[in-house]
C-alpha positions as CSV (number, residue, x, y, z in Angstrom):
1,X,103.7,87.1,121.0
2,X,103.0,90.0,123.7
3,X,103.7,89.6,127.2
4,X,103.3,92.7,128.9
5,X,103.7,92.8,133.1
6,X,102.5,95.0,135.8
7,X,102.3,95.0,139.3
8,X,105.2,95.3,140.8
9,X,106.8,97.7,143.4
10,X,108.0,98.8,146.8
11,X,106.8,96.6,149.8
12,X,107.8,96.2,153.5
13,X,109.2,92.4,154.4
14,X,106.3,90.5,155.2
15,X,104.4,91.9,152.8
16,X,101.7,91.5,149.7
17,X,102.1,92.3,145.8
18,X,99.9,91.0,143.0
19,X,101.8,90.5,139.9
20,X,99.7,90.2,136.4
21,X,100.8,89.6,132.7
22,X,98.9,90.4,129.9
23,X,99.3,88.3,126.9
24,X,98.4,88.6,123.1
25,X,99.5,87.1,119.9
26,X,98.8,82.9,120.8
27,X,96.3,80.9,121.7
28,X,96.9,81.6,125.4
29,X,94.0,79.0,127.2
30,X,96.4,76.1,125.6
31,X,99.2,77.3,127.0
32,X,101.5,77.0,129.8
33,X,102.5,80.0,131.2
34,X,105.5,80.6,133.8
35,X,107.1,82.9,136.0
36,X,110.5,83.8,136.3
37,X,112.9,86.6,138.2
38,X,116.1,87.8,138.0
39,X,118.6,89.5,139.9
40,X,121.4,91.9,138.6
41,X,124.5,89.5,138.0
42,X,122.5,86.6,138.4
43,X,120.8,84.0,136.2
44,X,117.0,83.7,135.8
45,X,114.8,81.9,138.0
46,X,112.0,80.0,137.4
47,X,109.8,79.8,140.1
48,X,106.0,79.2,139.3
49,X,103.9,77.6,136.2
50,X,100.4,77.0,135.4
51,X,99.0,74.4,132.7
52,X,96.5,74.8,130.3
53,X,94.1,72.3,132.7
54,X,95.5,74.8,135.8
55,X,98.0,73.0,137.3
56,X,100.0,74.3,139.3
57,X,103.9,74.2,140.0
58,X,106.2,76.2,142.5
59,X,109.9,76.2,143.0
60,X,110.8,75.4,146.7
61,X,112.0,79.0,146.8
62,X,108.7,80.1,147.0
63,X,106.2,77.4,147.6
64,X,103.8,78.2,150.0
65,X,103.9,82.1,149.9
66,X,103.2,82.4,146.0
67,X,100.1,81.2,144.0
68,X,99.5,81.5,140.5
69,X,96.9,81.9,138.4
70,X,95.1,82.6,135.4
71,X,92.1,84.2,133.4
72,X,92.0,82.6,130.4
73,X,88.8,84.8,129.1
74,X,91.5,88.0,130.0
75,X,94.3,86.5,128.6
76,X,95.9,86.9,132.1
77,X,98.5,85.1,134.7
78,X,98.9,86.3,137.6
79,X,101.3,86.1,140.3
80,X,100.0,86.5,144.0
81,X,103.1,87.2,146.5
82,X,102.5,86.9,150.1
83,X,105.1,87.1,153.5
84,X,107.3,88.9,150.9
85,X,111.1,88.5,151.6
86,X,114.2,90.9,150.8
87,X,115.8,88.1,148.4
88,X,112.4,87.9,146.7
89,X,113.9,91.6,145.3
90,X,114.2,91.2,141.2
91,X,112.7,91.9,138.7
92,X,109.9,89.6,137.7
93,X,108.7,88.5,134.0
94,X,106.2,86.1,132.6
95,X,106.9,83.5,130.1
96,X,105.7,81.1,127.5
97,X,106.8,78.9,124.6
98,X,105.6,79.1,121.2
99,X,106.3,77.0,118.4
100,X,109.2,75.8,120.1
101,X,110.2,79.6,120.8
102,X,110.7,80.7,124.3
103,X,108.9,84.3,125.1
104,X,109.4,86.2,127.8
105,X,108.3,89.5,129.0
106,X,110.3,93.0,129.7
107,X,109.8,92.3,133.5
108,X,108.6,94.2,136.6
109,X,110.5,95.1,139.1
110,X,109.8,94.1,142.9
111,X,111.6,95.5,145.2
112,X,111.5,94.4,149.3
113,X,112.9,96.6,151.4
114,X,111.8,98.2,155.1
């Protein structure tokens, strides 16, 4: 299992990024893929999923401001950030499970700052 993100960045507070994470190594259109972020000295935080029918789920963190998606011909989730907020600053990974394993990716890191 490969999951390999990109994206991420410097923006201004109120702000756009477009996260995407390329994965390899399962059959990704049957799975469900997350989104998670972590701060230095903090625990990680989920924040968004997707089914394999595209369902949606947010945490109330960021409902409303984030959308996720996928491509499931691309092997792609994706992570669209809007009104971008100095907390939202972490480093930001995608995630699956896999015969009952966990995966997650090395991260990218988002930084929001004027």
């Amino acid at each position: 299992v490969q999951l390999v993100e990109s994206g991420g960045g410097l923006v201004q507070p109120g702000g756009s990024l477009r996260l995407s994470c390329a994965a390899s190594g399962f059959t990704f259109s049957g799975s469900v893929m997350s989104w998670a972020r972590r701060v230095p000295g903090k625990g990680l935080e989920w924040i968004s999923g997707i089914n394999s029918d595209g369902r949606t789920t947010y945490a109330n963190t960021v409902k409303g401001r984030f959308t996720i998606s996928r491509d499931n011909a691309k092997n792609t989730v994706f992570l669209q950030m809007n009104s971008l907020k100095p907390e939202d600053t972490a480093v930001y990974s995608c995630g699956t499970v896999v015969a009952a394993s966990r995966y997650w990716g090395q991260g990218t890191q988002v930084t929001v700052s004027s």
